[in-house]
N, C-alpha and C positions, 0 to 999 in steps of 0.2 A: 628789698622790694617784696611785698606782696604779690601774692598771684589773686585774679580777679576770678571770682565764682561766677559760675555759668548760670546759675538760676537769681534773677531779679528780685530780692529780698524787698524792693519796695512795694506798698501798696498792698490789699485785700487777698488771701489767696483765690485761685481759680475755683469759683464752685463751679464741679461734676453734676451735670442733668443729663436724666435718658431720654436720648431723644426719643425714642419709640412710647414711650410714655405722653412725651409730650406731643408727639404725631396721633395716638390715640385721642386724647383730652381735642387736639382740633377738630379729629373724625367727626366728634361730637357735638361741635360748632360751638364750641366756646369760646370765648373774649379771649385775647391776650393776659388781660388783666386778672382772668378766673385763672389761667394755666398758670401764670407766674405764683399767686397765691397757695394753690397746688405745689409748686414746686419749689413755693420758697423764695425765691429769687425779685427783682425788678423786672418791668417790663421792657426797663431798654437793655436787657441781659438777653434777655429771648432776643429781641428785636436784633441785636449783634450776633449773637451765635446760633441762632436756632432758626434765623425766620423762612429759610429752605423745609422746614421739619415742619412747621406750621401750617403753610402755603400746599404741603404734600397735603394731611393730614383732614385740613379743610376742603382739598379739591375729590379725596376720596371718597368723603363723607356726603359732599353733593351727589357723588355719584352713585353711593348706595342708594342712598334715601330717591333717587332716580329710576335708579334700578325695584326700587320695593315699589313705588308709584304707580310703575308702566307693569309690573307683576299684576296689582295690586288691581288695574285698569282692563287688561285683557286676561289673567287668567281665572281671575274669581269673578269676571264679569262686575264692578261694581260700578253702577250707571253714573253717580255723585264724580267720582274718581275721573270716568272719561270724559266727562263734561268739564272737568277742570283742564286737564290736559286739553281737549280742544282748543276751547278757548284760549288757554295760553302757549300752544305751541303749533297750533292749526289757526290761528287769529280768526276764529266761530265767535259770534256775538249772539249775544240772546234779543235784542232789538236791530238786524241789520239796516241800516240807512243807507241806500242808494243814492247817486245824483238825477235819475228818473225819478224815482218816488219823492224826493224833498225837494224838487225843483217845480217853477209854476210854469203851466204849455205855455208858448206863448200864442197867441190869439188875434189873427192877421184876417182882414177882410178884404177881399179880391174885390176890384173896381169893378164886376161886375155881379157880385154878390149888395150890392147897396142902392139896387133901385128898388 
């Protein structure tokens, strides 16, 4: 009898990706499809082993570019900046519409306003 070897000789071997490479390439908001090409690989390679790596990478990246925004807004004063920020995260509109201003009075005559 043979003895049975521990490592699975069928099929492609495992390609090795750093994750930290490919957690940077999300920072920077790129596709799956751009990171895989980078690294060589498929996308449903990433999508199986990495998409933890990815998901960080992409949510840090929101957060810088968040963090540079609201820098960006109150420390350098730039008016463009906080006007964007209002508007989407204070919901400031530049045409506000009321239900008083877009609504018509309504216009009642008292029985004895009609002689």
């Amino acid at each position: 009898m043979t003895e049975k070897s521990d490592k699975n000789t069928k099929g492609r071997p495992k390609i090795q990706l750093d994750c930290e490479q490919i957690r940077r390439l999300a920072e920077l908001q790129c596709s799956r499809g751009e990171i895989a090409y980078v690294m060589k690989c498929s996308v449903d390679t990433l999508d199986r082993h990495h998409k933890d790596c990815i998901q960080e990478g992409k949510a840090q990246g929101k957060i810088k570019l968040r963090r540079a925004m609201y820098r960006n807004a109150v420390e350098k004063d730039n008016a463009v900046m906080q006007i964007w920020l209002s508007k989407n995260y204070l919901g400031f509109q530049d045409n506000p519409a009321t239900e008083e201003s877009s609504s018509v009075l309504p216009w009642e005559e008292s029985k004895d306003d009609s002689k």
